[in-house]
Backbone of each chain as ProteinMPNN parsed JSONL, in Angstrom:
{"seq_chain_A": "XXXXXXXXXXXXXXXXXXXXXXXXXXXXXXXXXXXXXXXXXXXXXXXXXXXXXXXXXXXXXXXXXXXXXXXXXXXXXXXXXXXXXXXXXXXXXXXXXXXXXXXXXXXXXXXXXXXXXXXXXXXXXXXXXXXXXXXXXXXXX", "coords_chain_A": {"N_chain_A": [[140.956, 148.527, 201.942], [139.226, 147.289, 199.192], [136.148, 148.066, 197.772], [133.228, 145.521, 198.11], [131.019, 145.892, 196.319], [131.909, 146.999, 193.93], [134.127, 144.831, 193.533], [132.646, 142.756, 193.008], [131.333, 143.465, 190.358], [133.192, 143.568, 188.869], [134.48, 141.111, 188.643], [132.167, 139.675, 187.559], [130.879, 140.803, 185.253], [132.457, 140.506, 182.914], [131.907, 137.155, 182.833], [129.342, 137.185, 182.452], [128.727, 138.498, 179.964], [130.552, 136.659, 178.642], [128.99, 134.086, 178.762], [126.638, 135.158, 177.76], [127.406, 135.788, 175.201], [128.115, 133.419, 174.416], [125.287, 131.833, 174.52], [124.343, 133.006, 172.307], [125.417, 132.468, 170.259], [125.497, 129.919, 169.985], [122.852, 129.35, 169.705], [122.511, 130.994, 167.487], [124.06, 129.373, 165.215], [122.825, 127.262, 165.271], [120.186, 128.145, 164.44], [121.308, 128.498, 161.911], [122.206, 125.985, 160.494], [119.264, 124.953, 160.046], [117.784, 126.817, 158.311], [119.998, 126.311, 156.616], [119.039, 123.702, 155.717], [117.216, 124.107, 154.738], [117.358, 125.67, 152.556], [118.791, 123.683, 151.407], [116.619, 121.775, 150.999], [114.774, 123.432, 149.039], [116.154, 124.527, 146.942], [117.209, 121.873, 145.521], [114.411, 121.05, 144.301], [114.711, 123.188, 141.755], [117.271, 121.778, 140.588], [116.655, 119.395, 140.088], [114.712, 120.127, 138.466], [116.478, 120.639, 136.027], [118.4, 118.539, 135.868], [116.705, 116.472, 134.721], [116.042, 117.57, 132.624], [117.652, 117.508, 130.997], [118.99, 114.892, 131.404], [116.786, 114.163, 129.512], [117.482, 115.538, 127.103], [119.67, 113.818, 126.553], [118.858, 111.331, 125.881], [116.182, 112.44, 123.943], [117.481, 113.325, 122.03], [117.242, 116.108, 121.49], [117.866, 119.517, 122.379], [119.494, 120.786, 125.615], [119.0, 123.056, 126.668], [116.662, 124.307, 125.108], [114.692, 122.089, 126.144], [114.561, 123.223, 128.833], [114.0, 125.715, 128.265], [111.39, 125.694, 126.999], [110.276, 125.117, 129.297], [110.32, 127.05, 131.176], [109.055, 129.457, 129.594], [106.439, 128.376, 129.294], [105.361, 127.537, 131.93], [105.134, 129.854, 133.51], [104.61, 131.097, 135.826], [104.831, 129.04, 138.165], [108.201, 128.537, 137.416], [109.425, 131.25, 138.065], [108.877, 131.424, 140.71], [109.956, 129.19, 141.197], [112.876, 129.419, 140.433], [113.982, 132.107, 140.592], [112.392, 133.733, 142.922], [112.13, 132.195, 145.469], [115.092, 131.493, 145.441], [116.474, 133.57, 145.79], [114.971, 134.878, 148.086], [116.694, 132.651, 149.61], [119.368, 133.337, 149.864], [119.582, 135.495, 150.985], [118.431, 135.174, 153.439], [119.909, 133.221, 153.934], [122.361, 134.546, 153.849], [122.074, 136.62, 155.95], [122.234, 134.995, 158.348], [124.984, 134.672, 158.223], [126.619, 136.704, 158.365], [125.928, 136.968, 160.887], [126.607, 135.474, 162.081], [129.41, 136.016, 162.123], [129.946, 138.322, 163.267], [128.949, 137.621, 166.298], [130.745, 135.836, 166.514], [133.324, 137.096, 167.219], [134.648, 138.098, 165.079], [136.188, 136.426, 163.228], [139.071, 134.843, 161.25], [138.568, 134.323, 157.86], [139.637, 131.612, 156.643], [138.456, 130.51, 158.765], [135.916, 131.001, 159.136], [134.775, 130.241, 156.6], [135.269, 127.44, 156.983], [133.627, 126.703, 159.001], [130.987, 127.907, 157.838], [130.842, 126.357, 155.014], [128.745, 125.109, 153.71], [126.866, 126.403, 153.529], [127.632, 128.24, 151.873], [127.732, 127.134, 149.935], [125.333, 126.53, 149.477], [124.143, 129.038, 149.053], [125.992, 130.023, 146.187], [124.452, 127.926, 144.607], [121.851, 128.612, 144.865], [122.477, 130.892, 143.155], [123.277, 130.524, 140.865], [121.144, 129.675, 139.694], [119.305, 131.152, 139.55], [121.538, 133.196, 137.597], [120.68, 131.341, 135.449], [118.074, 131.357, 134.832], [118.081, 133.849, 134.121], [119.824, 134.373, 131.588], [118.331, 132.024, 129.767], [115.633, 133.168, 129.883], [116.455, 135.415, 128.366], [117.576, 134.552, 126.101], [115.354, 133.347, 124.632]], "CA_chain_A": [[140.218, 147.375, 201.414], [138.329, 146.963, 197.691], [134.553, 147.995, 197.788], [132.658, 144.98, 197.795], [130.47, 146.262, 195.327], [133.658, 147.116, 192.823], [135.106, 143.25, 193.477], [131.45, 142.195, 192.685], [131.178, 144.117, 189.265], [134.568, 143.443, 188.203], [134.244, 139.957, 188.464], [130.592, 138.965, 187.089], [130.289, 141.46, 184.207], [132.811, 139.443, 182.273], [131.806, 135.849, 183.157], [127.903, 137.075, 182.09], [128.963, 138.683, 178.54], [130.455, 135.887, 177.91], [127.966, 133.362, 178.781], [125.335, 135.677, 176.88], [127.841, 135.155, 174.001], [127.916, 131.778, 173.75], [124.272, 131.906, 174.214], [123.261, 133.765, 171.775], [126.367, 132.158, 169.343], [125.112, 128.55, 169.793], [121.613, 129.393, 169.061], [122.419, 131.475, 165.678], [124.501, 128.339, 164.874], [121.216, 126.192, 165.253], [119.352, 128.661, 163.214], [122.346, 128.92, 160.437], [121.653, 124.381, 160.526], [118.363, 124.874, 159.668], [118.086, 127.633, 157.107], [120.912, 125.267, 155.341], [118.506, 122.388, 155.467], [115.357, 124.718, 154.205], [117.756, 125.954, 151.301], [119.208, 122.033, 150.507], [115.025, 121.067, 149.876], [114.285, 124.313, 147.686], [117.058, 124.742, 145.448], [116.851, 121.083, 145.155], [113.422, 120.942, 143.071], [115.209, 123.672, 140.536], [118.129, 121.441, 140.057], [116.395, 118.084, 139.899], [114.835, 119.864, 136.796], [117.764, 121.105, 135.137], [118.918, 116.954, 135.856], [115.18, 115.859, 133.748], [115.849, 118.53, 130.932], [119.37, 117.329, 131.003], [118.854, 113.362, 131.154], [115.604, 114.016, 128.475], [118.422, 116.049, 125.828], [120.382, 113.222, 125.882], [117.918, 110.131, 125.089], [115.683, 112.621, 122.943], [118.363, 114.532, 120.885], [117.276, 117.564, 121.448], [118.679, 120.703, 123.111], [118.971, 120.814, 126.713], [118.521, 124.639, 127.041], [115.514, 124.048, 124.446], [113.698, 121.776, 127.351], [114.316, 124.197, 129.946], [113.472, 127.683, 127.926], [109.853, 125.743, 126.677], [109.4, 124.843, 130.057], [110.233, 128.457, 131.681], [107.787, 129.947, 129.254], [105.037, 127.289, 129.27], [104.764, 127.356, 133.394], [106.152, 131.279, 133.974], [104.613, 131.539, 137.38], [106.035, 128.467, 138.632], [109.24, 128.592, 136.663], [109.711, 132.247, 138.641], [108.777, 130.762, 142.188], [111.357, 128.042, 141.739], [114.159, 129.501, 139.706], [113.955, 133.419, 140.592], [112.035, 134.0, 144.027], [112.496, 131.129, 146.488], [116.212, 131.19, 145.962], [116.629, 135.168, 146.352], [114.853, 134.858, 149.507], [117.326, 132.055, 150.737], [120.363, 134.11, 149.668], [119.268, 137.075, 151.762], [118.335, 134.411, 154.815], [121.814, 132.211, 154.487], [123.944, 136.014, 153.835], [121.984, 137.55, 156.928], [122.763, 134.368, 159.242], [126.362, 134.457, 158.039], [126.553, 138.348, 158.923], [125.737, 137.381, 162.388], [127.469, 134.495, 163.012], [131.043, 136.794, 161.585], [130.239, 139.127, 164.553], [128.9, 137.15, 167.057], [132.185, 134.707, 166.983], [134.394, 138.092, 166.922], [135.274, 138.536, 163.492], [137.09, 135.449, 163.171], [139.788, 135.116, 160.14], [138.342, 134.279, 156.528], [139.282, 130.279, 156.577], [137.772, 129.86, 160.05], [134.608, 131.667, 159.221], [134.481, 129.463, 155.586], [135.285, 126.254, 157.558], [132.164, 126.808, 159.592], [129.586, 127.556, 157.027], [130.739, 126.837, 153.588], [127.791, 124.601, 153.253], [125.566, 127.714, 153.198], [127.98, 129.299, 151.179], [127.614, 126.621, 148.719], [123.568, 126.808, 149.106], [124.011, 130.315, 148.145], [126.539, 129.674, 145.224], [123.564, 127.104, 143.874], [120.742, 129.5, 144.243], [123.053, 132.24, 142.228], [123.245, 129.472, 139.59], [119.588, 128.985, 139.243], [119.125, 132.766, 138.814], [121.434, 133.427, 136.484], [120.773, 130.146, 134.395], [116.694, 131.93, 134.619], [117.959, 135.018, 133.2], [119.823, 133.734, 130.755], [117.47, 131.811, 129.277], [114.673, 134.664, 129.234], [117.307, 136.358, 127.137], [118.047, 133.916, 124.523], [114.241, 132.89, 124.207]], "C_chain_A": [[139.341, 147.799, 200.225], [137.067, 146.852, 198.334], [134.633, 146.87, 197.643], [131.881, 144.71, 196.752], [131.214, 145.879, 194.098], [134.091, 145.72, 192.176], [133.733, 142.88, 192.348], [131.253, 142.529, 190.731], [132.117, 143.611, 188.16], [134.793, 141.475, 187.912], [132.764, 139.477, 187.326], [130.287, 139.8, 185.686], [130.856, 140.485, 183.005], [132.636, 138.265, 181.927], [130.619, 136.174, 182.672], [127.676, 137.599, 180.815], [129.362, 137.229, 178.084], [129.488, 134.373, 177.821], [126.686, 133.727, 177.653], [125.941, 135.477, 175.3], [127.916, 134.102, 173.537], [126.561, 131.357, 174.001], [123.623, 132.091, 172.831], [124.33, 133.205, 170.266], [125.65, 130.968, 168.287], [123.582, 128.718, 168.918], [121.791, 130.146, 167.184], [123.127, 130.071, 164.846], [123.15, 127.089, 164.496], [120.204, 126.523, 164.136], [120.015, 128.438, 161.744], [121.845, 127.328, 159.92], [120.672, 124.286, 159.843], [118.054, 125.565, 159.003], [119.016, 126.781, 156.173], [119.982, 123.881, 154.728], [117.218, 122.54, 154.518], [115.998, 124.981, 152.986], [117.968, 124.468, 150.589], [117.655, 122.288, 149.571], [114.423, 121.843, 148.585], [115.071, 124.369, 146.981], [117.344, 123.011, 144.892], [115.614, 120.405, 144.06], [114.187, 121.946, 141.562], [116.453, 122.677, 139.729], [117.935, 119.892, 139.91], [115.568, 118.859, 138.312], [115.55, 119.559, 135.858], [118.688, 119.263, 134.803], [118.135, 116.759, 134.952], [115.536, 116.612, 132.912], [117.188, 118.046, 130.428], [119.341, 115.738, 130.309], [117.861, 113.365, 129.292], [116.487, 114.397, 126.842], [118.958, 114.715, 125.227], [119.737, 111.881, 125.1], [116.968, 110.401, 123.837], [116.315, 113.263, 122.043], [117.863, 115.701, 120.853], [117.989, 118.776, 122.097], [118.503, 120.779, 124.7], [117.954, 122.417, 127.089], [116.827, 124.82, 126.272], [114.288, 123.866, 125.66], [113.831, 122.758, 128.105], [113.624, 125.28, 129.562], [112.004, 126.708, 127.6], [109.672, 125.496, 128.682], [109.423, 126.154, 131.303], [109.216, 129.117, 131.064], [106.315, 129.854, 129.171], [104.518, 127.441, 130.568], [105.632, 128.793, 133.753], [106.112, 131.169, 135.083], [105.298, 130.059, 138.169], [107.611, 128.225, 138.588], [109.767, 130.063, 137.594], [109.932, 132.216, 139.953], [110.416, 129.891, 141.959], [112.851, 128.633, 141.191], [114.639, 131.18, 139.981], [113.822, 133.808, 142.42], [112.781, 132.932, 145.374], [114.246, 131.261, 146.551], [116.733, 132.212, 146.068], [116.469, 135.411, 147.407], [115.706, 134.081, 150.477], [118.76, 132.762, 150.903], [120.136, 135.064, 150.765], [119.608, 136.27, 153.023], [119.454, 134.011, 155.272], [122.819, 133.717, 155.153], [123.45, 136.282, 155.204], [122.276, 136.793, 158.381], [124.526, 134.331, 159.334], [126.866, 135.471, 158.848], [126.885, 137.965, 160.342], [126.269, 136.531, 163.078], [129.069, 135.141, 163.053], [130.833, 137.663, 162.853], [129.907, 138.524, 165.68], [130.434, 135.902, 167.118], [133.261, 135.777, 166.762], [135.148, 138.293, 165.45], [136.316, 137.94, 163.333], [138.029, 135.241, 161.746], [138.364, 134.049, 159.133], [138.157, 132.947, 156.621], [138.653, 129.566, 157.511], [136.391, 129.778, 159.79], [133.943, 130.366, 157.586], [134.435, 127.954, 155.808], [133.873, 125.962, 157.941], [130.753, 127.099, 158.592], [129.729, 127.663, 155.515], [129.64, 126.153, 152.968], [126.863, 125.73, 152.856], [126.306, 128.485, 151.987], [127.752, 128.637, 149.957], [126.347, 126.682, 148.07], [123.614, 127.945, 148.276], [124.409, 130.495, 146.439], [125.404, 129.046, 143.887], [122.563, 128.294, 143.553], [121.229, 130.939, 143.229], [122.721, 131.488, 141.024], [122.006, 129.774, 139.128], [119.058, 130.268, 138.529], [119.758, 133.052, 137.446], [120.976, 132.356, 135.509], [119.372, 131.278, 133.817], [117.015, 132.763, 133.544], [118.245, 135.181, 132.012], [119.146, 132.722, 129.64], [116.304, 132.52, 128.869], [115.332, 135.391, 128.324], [116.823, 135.415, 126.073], [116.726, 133.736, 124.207], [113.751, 134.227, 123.333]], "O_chain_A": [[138.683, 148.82, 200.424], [136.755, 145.992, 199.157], [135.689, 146.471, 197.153], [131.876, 143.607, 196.205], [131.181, 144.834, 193.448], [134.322, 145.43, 191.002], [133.856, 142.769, 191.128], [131.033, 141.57, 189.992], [131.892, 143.339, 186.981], [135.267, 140.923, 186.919], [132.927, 138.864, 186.271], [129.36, 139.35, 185.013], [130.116, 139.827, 182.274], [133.057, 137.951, 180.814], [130.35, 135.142, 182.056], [126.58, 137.343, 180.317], [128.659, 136.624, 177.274], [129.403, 133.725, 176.778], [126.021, 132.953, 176.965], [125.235, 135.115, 174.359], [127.803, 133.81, 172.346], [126.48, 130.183, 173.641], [122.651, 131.494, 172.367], [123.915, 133.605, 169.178], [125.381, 130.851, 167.091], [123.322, 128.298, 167.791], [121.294, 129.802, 166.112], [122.595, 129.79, 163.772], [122.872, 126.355, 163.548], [119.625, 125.81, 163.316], [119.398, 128.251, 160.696], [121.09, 127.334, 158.947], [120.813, 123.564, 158.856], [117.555, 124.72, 158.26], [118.698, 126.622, 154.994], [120.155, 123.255, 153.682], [116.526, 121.744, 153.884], [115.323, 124.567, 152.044], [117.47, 124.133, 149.514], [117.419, 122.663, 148.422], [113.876, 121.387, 147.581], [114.589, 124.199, 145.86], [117.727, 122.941, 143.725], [115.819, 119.513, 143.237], [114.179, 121.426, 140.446], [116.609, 122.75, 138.51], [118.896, 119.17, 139.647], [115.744, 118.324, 137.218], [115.48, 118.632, 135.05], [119.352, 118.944, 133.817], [118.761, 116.829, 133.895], [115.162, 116.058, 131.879], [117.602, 118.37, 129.315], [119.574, 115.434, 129.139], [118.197, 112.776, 128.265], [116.283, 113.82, 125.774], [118.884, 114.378, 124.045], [120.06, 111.503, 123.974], [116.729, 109.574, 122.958], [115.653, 113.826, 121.171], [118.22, 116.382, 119.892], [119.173, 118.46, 122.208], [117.34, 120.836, 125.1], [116.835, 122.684, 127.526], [115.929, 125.408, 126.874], [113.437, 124.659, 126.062], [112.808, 123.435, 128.004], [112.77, 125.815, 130.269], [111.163, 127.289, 128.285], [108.606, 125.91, 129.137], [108.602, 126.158, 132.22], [108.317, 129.477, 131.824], [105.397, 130.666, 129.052], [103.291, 127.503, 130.639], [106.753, 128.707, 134.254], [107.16, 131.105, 135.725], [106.371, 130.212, 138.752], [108.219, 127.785, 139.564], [110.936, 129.828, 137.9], [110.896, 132.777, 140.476], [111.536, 130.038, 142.45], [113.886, 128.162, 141.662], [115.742, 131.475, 139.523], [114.799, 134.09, 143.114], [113.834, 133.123, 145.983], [114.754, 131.136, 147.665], [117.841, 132.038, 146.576], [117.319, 136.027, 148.05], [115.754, 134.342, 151.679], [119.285, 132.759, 152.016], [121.138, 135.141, 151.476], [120.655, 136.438, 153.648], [119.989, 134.18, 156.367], [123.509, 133.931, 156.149], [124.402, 136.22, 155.982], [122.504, 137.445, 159.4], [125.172, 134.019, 160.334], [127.471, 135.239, 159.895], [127.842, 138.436, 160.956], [126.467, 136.558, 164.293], [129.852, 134.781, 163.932], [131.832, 137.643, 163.572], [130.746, 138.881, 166.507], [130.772, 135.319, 168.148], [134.203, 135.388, 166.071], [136.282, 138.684, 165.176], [137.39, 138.538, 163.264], [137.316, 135.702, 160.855], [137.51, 133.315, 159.63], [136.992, 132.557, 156.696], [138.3, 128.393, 157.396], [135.698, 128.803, 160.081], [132.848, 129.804, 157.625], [133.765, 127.222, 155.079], [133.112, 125.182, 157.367], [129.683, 126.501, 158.712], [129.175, 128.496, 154.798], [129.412, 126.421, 151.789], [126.213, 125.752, 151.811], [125.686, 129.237, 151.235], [127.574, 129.302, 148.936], [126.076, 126.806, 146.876], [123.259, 127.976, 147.098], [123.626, 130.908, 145.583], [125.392, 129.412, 142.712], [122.409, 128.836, 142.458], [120.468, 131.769, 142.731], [121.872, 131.907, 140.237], [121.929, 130.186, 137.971], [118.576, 130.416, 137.406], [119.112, 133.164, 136.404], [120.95, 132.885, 134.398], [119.448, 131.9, 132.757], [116.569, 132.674, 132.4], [117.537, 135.814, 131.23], [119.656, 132.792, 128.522], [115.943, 132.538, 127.692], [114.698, 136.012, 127.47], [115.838, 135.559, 125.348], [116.684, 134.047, 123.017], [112.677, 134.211, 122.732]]}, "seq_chain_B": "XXXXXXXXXXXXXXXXXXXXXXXXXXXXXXXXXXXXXXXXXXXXXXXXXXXXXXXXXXXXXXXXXXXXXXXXXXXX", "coords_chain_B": {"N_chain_B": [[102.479, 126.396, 178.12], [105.135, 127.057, 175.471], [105.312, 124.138, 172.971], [107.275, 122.303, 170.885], [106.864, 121.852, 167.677], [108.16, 119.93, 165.642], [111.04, 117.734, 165.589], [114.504, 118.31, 164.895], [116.189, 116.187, 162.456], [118.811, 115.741, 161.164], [118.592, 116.098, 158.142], [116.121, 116.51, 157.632], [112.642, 116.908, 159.306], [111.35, 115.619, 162.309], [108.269, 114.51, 163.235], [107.072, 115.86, 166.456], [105.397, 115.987, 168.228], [101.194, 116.117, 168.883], [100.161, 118.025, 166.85], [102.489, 118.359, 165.085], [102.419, 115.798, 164.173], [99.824, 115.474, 162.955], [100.363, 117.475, 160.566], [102.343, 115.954, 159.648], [101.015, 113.197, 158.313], [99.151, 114.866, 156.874], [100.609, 115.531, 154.777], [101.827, 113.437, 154.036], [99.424, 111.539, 153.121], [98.912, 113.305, 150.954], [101.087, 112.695, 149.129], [100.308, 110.183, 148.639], [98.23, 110.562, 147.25], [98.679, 112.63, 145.139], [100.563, 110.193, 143.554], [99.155, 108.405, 143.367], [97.364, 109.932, 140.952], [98.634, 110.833, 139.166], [100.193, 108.508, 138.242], [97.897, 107.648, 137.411], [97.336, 108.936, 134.991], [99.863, 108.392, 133.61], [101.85, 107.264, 130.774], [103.732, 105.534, 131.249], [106.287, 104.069, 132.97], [108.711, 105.222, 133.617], [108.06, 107.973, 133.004], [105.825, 108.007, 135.476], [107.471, 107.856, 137.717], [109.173, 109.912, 137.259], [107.641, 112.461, 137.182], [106.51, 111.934, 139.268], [108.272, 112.347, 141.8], [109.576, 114.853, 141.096], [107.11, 115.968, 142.154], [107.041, 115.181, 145.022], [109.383, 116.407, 145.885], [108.582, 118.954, 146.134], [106.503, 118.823, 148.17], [107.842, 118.095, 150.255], [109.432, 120.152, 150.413], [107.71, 122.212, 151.197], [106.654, 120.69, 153.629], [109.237, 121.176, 155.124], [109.984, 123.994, 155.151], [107.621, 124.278, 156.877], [108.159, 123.449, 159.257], [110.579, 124.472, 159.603], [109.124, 127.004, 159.71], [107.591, 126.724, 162.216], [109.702, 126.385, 164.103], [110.48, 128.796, 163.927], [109.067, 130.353, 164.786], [108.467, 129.535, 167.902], [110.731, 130.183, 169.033], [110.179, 132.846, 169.0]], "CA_chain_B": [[104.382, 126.234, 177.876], [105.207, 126.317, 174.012], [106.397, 123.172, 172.544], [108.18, 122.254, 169.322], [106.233, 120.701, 166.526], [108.783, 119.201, 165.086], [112.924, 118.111, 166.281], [114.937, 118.364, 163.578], [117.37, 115.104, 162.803], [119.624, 115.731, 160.054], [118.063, 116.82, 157.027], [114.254, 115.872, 157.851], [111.318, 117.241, 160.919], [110.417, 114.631, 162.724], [107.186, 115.102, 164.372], [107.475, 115.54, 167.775], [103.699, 116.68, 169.148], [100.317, 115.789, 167.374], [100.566, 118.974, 165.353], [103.385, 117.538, 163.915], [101.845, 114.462, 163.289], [98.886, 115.817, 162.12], [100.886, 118.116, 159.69], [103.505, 115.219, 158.651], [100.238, 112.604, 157.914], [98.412, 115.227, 155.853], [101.836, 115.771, 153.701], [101.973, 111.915, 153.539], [98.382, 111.307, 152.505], [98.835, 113.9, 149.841], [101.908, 112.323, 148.191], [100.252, 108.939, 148.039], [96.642, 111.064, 146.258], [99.54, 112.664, 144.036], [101.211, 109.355, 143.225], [97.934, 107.725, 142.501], [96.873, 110.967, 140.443], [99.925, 110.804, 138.093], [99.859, 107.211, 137.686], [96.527, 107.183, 136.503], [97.319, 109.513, 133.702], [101.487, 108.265, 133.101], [102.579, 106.553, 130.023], [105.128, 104.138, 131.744], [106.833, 104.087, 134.397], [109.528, 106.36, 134.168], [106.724, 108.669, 133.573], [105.103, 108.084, 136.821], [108.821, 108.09, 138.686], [109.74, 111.443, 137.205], [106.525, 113.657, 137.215], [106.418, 112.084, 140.819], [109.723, 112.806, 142.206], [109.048, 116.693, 141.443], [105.798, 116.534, 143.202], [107.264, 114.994, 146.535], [110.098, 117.169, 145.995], [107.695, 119.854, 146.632], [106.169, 118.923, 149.513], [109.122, 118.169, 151.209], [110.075, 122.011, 151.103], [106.622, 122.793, 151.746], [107.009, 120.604, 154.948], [110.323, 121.63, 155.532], [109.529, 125.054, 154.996], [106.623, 124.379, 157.733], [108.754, 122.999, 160.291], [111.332, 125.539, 159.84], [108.512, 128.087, 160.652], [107.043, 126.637, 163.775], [110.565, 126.228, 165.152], [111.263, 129.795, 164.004], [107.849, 130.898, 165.884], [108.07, 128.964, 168.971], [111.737, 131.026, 169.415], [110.098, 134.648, 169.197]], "C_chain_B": [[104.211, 125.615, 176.454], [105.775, 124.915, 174.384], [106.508, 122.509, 171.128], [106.973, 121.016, 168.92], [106.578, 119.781, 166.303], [110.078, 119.073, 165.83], [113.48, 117.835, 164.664], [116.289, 117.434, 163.769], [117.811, 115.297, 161.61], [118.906, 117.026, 158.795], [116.245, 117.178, 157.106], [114.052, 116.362, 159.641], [110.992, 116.725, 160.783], [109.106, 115.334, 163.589], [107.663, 114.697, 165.67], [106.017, 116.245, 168.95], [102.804, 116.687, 168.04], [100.032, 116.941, 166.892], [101.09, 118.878, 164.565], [102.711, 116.566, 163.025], [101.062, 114.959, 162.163], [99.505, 115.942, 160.442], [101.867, 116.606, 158.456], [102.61, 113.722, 157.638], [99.483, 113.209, 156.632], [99.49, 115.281, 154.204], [101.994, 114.177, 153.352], [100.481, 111.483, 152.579], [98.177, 112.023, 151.144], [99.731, 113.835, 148.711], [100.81, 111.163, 147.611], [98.913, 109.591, 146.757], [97.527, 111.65, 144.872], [100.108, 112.105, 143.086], [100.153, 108.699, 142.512], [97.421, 108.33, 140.878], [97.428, 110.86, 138.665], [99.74, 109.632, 137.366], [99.032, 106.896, 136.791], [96.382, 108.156, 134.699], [98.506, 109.787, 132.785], [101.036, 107.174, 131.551], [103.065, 105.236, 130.073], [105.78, 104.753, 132.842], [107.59, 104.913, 134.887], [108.863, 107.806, 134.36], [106.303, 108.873, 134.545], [106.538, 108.956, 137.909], [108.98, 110.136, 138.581], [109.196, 112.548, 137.664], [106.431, 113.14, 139.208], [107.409, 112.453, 141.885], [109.831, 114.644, 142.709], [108.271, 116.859, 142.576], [106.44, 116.2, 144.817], [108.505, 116.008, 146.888], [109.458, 118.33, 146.702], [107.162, 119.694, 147.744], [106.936, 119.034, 150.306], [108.982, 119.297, 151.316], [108.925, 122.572, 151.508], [106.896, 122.572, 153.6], [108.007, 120.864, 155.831], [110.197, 123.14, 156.055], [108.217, 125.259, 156.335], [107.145, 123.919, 159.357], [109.871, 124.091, 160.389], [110.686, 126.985, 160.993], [107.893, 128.37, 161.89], [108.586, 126.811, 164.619], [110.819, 128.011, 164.99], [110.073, 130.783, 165.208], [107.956, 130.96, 167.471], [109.51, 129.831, 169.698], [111.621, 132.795, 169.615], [109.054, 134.775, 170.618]], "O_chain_B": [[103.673, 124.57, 176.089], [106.367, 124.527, 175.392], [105.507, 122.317, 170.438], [106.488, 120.001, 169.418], [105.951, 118.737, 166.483], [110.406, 119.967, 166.611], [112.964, 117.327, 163.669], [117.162, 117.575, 164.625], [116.991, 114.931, 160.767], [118.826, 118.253, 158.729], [115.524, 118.036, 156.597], [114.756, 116.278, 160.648], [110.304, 116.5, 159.787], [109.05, 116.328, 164.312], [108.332, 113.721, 166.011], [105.948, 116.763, 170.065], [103.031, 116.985, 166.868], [99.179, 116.647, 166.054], [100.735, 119.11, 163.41], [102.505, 116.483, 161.814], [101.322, 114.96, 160.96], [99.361, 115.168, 159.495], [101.962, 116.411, 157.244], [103.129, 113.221, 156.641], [99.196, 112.552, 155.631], [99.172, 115.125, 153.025], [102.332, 113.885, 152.205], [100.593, 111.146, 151.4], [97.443, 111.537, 150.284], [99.583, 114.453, 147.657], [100.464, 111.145, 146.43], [98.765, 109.114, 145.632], [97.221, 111.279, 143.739], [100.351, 112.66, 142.014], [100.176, 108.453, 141.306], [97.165, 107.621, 139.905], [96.893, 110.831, 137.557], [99.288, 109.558, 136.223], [99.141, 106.211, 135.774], [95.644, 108.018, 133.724], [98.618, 110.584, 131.854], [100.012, 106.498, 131.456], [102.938, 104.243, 129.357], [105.653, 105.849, 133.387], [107.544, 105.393, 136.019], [108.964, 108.57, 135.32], [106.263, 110.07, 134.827], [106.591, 110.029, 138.511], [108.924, 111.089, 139.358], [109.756, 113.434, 138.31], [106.316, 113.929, 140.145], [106.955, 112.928, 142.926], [110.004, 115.313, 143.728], [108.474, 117.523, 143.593], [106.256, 117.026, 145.711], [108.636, 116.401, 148.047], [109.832, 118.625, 147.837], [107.381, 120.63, 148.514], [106.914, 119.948, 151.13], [108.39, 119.706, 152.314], [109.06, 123.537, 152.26], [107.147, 123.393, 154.482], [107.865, 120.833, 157.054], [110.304, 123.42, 157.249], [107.942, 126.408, 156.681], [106.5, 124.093, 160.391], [109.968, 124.594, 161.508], [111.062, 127.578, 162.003], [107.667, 129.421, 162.49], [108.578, 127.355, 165.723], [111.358, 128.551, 165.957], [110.322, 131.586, 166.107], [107.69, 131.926, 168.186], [109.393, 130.132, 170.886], [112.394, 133.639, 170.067], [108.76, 135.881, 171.072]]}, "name": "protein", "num_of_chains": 2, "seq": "XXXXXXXXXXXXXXXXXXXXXXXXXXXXXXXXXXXXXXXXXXXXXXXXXXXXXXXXXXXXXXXXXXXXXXXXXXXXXXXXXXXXXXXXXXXXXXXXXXXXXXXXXXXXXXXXXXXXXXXXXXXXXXXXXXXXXXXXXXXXXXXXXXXXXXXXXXXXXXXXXXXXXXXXXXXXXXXXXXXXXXXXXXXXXXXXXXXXXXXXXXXXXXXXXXXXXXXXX"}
């Protein structure tokens, strides 16, 4: 006859990994939700400028890149917060939830893993934008 | 026994305990002092709209940004 013990082990270790996996799955999923929702509102103020410097080119004839570079140099420290910092920090946040959702769901193929969070991937995509647009512009000025 | 500031419905923290409130009243009272603020020193209208738009923009992520961090708190 099979230890008791043995049966006991052999049974429950399995059934309590994976419970702790879909624990601990669901919740990074929840977090990944909300990090997407904190990136939407911030990279949102950079690109409702870039709309106003945009809309303002075309009614005042002037240059769009014009409005934007006076108004990067005119307000640096905010212009750095919104277009530099804030969306570096969400990049890091979105990439390091992504990270953990790719191993916590077993290292699922490529279109599965892009299905599931290309919204973040797009957040990220935006805040790359905003950067380089920044740097670019500090150049040419 | 923690409990959540805010629940989070879509895009937007609702309050959900008067901390919340508190928090989501003071962020309200400080658009309308903003809105007034602007107004009183706009042009015209689109003026007011635009320069105000930014500013609530901003809070939002402030409050967003503040609801994010209680929920991220109340989980450690």
């Amino acid at each position: 006859m099979e230890p008791f013990e043995e049966t006991l082990s052999n049974m429950s270790l399995p059934e309590t990994g994976e419970l702790q996996h879909r624990h601990l799955l669901s919740g990074q999923i929840i977090q990944l939700k909300e990090e997407r929702n904190l990136t939407l509102w911030w990279v949102t103020i950079p690109l409702f400028l870039i709309a106003a410097f945009y809309m303002r080119s075309c009614y005042m004839h002037n240059s769009f890149t014009e409005g934007l570079e006076t108004f990067i140099n005119d307000q640096k420290m905010p212009a750095t917060w919104l277009f530099v910092i804030a969306p570096a920090l969400l990049i890091v946040l979105n990439a390091f939830r992504i990270k953990k959702i790719y191993f916590l769901a077993g290292s699922p193929k490529l279109i599965n893993l892009v299905s599931a969070v290309w919204m973040n991937l797009a957040m990220i995509t935006i805040a790359v934008g905003c950067i380089i647009l920044y740097f670019t512009l500090i150049h040419l000025s | 026994m923690k409990t959540a500031w805010f629940r989070r419905s879509g895009l937007f923290y609702v309050p959900a305990n008067p901390v919340g409130w508190i928090v989501f009243l003071v962020a309200l009272v400080y658009a309308v002092y903003v809105f007034i603020d602007i107004d009183s020193r706009s042009h015209s209208v689109s003026d007011t709209l635009i320069n105000f738009a930014f500013n609530l923009l901003l809070i939002g992520a402030v409050y967003t940004l503040i609801g994010w961090l209680s929920a991220k708190l109340l989980r450690i």
